[in-house]
Backbone as CSV, one residue per row, in Angstrom:
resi,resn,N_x,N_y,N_z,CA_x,CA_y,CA_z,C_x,C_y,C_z
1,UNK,-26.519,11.347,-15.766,-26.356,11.399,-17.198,-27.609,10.899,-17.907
2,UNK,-28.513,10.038,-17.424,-29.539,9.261,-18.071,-30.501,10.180,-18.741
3,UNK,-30.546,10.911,-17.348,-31.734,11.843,-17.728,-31.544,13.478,-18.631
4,UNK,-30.239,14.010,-18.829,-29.722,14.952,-19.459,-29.088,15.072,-20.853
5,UNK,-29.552,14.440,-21.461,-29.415,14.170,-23.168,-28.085,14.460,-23.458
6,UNK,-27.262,14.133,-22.354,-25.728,14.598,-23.099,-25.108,13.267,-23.560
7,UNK,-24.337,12.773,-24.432,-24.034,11.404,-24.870,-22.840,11.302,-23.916
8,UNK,-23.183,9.837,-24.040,-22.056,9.452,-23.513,-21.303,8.185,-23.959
9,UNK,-19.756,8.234,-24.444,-19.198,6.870,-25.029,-18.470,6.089,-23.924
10,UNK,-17.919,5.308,-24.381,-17.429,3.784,-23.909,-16.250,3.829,-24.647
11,UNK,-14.935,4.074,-24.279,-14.101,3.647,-25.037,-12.692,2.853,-24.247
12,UNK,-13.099,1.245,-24.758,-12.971,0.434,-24.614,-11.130,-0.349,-24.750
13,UNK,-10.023,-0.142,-23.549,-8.858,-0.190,-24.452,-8.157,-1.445,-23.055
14,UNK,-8.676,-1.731,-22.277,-8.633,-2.476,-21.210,-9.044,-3.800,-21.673
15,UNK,-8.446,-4.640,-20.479,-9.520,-5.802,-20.169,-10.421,-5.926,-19.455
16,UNK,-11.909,-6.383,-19.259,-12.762,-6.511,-18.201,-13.691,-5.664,-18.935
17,UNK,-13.859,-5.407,-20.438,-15.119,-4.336,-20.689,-16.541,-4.860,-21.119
18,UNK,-16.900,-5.518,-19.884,-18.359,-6.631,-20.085,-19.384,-5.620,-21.049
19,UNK,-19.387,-4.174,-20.219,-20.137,-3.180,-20.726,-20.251,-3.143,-22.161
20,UNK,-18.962,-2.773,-22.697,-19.124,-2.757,-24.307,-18.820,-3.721,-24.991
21,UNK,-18.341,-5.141,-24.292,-19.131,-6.111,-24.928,-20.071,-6.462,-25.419
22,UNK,-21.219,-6.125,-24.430,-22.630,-6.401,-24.551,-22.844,-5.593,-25.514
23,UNK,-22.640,-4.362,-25.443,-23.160,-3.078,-26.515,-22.569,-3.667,-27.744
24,UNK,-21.965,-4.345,-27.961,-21.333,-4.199,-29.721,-20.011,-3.518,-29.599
25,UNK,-19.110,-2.981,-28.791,-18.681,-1.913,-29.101,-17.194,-2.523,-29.360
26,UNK,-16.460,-1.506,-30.007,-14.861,-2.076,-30.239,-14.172,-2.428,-28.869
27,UNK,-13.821,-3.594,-28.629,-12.684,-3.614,-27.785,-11.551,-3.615,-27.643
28,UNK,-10.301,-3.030,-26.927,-8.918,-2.560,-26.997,-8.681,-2.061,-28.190
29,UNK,-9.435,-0.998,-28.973,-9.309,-0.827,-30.270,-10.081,0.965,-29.790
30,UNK,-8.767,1.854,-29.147,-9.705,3.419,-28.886,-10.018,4.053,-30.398
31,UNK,-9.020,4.036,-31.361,-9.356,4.504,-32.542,-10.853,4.051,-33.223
32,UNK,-10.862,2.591,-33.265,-12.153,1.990,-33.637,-13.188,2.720,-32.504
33,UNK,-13.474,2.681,-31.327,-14.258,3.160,-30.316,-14.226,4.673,-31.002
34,UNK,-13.310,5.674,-30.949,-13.814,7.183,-31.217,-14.408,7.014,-32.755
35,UNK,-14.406,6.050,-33.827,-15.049,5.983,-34.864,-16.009,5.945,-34.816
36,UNK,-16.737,4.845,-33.673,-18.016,4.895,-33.870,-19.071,5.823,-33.190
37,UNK,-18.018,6.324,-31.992,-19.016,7.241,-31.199,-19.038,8.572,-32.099
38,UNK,-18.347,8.968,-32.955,-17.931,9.810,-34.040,-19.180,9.586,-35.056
39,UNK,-19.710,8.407,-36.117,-20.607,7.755,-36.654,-21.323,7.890,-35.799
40,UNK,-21.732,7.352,-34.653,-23.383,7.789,-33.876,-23.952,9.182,-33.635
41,UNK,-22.888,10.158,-33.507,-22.782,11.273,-33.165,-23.832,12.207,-34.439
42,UNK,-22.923,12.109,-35.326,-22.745,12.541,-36.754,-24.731,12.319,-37.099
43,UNK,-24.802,11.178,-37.080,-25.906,10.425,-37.079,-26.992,11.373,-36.542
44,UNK,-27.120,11.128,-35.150,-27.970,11.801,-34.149,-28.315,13.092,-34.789
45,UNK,-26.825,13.936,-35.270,-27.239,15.512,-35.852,-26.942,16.040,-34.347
46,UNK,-25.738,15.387,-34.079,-25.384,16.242,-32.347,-23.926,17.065,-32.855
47,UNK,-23.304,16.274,-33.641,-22.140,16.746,-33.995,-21.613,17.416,-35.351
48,UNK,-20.892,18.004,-35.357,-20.070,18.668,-36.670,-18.804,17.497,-36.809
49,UNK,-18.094,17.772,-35.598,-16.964,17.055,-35.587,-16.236,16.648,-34.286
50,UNK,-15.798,15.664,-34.048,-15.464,15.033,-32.919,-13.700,15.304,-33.009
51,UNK,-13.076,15.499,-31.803,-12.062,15.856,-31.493,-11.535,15.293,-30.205
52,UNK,-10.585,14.056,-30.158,-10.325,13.373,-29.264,-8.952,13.441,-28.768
53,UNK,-8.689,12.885,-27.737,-7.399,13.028,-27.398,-7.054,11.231,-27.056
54,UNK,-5.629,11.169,-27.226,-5.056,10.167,-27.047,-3.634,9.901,-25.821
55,UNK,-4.759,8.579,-24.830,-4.166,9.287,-23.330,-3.446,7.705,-23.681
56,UNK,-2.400,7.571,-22.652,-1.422,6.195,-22.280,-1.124,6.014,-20.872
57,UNK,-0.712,4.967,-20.328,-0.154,4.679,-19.487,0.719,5.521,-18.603
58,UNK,1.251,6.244,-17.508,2.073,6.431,-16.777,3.065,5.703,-16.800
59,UNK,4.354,6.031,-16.892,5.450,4.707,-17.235,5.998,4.978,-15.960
């Protein structure tokens, strides 16, 4: 991924997310997380519009 300019987010809804700690990023908060990768996106001039899905647990 490093080297292929495709983005990539972090979305953060667990415990243990040292990763997007460090980054700034929302934790246990996916709505807040697709906001901002949504805002960076937008930003960059990569996106029109972001379209996410909302996954849960296996019960």
């Amino acid at each position: 991924m490093a080297t292929t300019g495709v983005p990539l987010s972090i979305v953060a809804v667990r415990a243990g997310n040292d990763i997007a700690r460090h980054l700034g990023l929302p934790l246990r908060d996916a709505s807040a997380s697709v906001r901002v990768t949504d805002a960076a996106l937008r930003e960059a001039g990569r996106i029109a519009r972001l379209h996410a899905i909302h996954a849960t647990r296996a019960s």
